[in-house]
C-alpha positions in Angstrom: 49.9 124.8 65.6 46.9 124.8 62.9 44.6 125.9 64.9 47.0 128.9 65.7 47.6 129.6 62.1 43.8 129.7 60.9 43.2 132.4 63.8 46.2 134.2 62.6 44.9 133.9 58.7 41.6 135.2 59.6 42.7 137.9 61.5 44.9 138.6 58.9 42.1 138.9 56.5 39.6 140.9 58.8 42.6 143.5 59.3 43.1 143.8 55.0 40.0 144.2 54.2 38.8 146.3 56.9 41.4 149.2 54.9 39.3 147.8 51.2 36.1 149.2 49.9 33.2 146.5 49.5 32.5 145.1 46.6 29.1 145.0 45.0 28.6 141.0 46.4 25.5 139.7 47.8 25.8 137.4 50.4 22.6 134.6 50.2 22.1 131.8 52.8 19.2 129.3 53.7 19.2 125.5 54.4 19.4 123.6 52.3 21.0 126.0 49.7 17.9 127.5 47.4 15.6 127.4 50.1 13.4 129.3 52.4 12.8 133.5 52.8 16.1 134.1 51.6 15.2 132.7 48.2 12.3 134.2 47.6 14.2 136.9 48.3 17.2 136.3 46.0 14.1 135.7 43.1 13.1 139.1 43.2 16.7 140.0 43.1 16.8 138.0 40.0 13.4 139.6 38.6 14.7 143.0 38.7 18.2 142.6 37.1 19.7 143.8 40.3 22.7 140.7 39.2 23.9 143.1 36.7 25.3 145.1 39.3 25.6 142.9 41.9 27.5 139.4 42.7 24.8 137.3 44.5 26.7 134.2 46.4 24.8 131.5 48.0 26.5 129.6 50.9 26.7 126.0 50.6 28.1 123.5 52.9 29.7 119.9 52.3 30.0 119.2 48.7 30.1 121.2 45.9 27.6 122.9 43.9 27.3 121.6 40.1 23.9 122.8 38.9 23.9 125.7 36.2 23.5 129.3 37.3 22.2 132.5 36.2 24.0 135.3 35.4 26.9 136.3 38.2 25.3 133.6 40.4 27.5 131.9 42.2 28.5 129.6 45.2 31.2 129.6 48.4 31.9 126.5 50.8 31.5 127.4 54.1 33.0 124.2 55.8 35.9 122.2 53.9 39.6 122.6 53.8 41.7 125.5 55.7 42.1 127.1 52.3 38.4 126.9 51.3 37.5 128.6 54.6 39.8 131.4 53.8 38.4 132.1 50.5 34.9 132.0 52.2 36.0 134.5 54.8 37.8 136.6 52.0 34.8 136.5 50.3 32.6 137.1 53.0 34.4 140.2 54.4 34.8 142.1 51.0 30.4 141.5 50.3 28.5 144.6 51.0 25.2 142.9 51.8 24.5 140.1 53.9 20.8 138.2 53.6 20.6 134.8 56.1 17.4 132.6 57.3 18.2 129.4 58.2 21.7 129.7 60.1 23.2 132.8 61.4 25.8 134.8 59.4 27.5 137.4 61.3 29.5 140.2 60.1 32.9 140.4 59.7 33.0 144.8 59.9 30.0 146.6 61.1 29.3 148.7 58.0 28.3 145.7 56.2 24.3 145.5 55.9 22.8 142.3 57.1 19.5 141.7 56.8 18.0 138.1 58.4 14.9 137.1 57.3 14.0 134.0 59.8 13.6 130.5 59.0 10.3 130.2 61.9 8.3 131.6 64.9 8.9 130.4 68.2 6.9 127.9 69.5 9.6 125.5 71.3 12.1 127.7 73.2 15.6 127.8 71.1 16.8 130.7 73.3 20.1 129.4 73.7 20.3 129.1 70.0 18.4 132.8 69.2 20.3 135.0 71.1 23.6 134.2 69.0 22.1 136.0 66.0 24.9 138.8 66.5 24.8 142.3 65.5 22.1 143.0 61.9 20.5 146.0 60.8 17.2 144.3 60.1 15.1 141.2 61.3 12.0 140.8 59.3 9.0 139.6 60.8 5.3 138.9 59.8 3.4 141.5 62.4 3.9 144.0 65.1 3.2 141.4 67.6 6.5 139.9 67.0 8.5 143.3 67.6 8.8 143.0 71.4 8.4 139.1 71.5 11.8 139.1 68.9 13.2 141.6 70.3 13.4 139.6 73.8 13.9 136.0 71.7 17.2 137.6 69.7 18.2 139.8 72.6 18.2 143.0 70.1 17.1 146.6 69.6 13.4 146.6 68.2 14.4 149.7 66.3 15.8 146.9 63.6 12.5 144.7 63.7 10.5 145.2 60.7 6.9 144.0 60.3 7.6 143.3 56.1 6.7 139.5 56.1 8.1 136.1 55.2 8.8 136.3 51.8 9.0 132.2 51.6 4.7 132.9 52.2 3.9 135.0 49.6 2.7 131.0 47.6 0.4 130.6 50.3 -2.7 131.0 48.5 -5.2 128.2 48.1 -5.6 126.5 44.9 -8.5 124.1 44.2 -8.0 121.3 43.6 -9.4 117.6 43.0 -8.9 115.4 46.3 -9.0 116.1 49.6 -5.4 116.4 51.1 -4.4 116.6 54.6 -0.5 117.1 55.3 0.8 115.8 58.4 4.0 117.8 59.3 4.9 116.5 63.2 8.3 118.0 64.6 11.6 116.4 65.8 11.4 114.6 69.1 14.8 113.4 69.5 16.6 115.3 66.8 19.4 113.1 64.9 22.1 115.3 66.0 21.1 114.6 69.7 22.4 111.9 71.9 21.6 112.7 75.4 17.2 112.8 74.8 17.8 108.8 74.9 17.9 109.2 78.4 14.6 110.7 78.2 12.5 109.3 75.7 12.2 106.0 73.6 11.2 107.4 70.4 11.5 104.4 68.2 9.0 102.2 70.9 6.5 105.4 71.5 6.4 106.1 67.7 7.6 103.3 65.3 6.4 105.0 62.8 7.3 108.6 63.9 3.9 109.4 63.8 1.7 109.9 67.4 -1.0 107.4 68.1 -0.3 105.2 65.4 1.9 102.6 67.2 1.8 99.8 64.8 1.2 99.0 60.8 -2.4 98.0 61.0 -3.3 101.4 62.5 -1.6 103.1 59.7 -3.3 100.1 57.3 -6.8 101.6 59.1 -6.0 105.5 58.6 -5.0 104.3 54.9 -8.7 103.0 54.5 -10.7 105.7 55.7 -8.7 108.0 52.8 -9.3 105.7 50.4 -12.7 105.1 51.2 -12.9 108.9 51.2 -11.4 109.3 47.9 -8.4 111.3 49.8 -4.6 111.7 50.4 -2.4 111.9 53.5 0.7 113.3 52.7 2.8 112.7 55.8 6.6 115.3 55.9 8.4 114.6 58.9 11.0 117.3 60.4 14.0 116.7 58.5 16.1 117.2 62.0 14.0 114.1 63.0 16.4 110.8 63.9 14.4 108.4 61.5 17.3 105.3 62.2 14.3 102.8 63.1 11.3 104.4 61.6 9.5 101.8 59.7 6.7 104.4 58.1 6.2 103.1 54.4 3.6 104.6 51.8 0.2 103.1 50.9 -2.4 103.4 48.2 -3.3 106.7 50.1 -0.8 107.9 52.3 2.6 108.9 51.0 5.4 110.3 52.1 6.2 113.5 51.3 9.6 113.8 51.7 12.4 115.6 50.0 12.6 113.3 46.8 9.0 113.4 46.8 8.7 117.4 46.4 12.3 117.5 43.5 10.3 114.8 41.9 6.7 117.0 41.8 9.2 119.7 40.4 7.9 122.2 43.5 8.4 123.1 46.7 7.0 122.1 50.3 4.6 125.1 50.5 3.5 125.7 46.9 2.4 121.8 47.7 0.4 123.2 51.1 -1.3 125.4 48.9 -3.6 122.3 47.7 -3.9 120.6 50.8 -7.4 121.5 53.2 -5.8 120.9 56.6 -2.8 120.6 58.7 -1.8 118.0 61.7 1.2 119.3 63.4 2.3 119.8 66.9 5.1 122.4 68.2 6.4 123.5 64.9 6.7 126.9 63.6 4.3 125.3 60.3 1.3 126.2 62.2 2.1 129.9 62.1 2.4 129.8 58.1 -0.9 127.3 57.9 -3.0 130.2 58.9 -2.3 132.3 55.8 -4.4 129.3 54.2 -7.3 129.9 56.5 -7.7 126.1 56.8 -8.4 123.8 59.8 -5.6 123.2 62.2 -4.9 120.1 64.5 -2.4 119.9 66.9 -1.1 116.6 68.3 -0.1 117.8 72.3 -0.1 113.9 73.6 3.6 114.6 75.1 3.5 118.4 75.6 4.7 117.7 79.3 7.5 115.9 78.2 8.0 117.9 75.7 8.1 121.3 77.5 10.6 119.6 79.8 12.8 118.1 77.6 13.0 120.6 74.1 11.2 123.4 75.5 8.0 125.2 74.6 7.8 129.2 75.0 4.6 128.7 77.1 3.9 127.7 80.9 1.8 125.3 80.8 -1.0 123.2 78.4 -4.1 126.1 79.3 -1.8 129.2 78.1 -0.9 126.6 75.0 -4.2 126.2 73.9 -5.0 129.8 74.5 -2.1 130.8 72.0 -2.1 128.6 69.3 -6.0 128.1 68.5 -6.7 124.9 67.0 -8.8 121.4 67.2 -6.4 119.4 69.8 -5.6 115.9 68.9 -5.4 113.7 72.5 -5.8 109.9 70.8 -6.2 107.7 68.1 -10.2 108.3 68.1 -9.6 112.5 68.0 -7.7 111.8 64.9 -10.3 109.7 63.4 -12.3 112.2 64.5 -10.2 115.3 62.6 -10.3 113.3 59.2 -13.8 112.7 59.5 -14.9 116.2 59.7 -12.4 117.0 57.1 -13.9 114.9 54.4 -17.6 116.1 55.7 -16.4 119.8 55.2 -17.9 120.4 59.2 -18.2 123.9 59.8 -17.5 123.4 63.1 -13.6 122.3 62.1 -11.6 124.9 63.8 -10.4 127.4 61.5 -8.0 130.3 62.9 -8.6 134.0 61.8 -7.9 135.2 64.9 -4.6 133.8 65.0 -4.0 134.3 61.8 -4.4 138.5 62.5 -2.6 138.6 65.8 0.5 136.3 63.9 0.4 137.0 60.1 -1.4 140.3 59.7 1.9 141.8 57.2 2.1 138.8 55.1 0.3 139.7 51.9 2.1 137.9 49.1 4.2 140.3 48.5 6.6 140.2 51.1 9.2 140.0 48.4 8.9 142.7 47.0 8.6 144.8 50.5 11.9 143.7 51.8 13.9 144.5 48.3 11.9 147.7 48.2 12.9 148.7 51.9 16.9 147.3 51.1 16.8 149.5 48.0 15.3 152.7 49.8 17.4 152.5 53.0 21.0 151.4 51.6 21.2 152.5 48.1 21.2 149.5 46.3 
């Protein structure tokens, strides 16, 4: 019977306000909340006055949202009661604009505009997931090459791909500064949310300390060493989707976790802290398509890419087309990440550094992808 009245009170509401005009709302979402191309979007929002006109609304889910706002800034619950749904979906259905990243928001009428700005690139397959984006007027992306490839991923026209950039990227410029820094960014092998990949992979006994090749604390003890010895940090940020129940990864003298209390604490954010770092260990996460706008040396750690690409999924066929596509030094073993570091702290020229990539992937990010996608809002739909 509740269910039945929820479906009858948002039908209800779709019908009414299908007969209203909009109002001047802005819809913003990213998680978490404050976060991600849809912020740096809602910034330049901010920076040109455009809440004078406009009501901007960020989405939040679970509990309330206490901190002080500017100027007709507010916030909605998603999730909650029956009644706090409603006034969501009221709310949602009477906004004019609709600006997502992170998870999709789909229109209640078709005249709305929504524009979705991505949250990452494909480099595990989330197919299933992708094509549920729903009908949007524009998908930004960071170069032509994505038209086609997005257009397959999202299953939409390419007429509403738009090469304007990733607005969350427009920080990534190198900064100097006074120690070497290496961030080691690893994606979700069993993702907390999933049950069944115990069937498949022992993460807690194949990485205790959710790290590859470091299977124990003196190897950690030994990596820990070399930075100090080298007068160097290791700031390790693993995927927050990542089941950590087990994970007995603790910070030393010179590696330190760089979590999410770590960066509110540094009074930044995760990529205006890459912007100081002079290389990037990651694996199968989206990260290394952003890392190449820092034209630094990439490692990949690709121990478990068949098990990987059976279990989560990888867009490519097999370990040749990976390494074909995603250029980078390839970390096999313990040794080949002794190895990385080492040429780090030397400054080897021959450390892999990715301009080619970075071209084919990244050519329309320029720092002021921003500003492009307000621009292109403002000229098309009359802002």
């Amino acid at each position: 019977m509740r269910e039945k009245l929820s479906v009858f009170c948002f039908n209800l509401i779709k019908f009414i306000t299908a007969l209203l005009p909009f109002k001047n709302n802005i819809i913003f979402e990213s998680n978490p909340i404050f976060a991600d191309n849809a912020f740096a979007v809602y910034k330049e929002f901010l920076k040109r006055g455009y809440n004078k006109k406009y009501k901007l609304i960020w989405l939040i889910n679970g509990n309330n949202y206490s901190d002080t706002l500017p100027y007709n800034v507010s916030v909605v619950k998603r999730d909650g009661s029956l009644s706090e749904k409603l006034i969501y979906y009221w709310i949602l259905s009477r906004s004019k604009f609709i600006i997502d990243s992170n998870n999709f928001v789909k229109k209640v009428h078709r005249r709305q505009i929504r524009i979705h700005l991505k949250h990452g690139l494909p480099i595990k397959d989330a197919s299933q997931y992708t094509k549920t984006i729903g009908e949007l007027d524009v998908l930004c992306v960071p170069s032509d090459y994505w038209i086609n490839v997005s257009a397959k991923e999202h299953n939409v026209d390419p007429s509403v791909i738009k090469p304007l950039g990733f607005p969350r990227n427009d920080v990534l410029v190198p900064h100097p500064h006074e120690f070497k820094t290496i961030m080691w960014m690893p994606t979700f092998r069993k993702n907390s949310l999933d049950t069944e990949s115990d069937i498949h992979f022992d993460f807690n006994s194949i990485m205790p300390l959710g790290l590859p090749f470091i299977s124990n604390i003196e190897s950690l003890q030994k990596i820990n060493e070399l930075f100090k010895t080298n007068n160097a940090y290791l700031l390790v940020r693993l995927h927050p989707a990542q089941d950590l129940s087990g994970i007995s990864l603790s910070e030393m003298s010179n590696v330190k976790i760089c979590n999410d209390e770590f960066i509110k604490s540094h009074n930044t954010s995760l990529y205006k802290i890459l912007t100081y770092t002079d290389a990037l260990i990651s694996d199968y996460s989206s990260i290394y398509y952003d890392y190449l706008l820092l034209n630094k040396p990439i490692a990949l750690a690709t121990f478990d890419f068949e098990h990987y690409k059976n279990h989560n999924g990888i867009i490519v066929k097999n370990y040749d087309e990976f390494k074909k596509a995603f250029p980078s030094v390839f970390v096999e073993s313990f040794d080949d990440l002794i190895a990385f570091f080492t040429d780090i702290f030397n400054d080897n020229p021959d450390a892999y550094k990715c301009a080619e990539a970075k071209e084919r992937y990244m050519k329309d990010c320029d720092s002021h992808s921003a500003e492009k996608i307000v621009d292109y809002i403002a000229n098309n739909y009359k802002l």
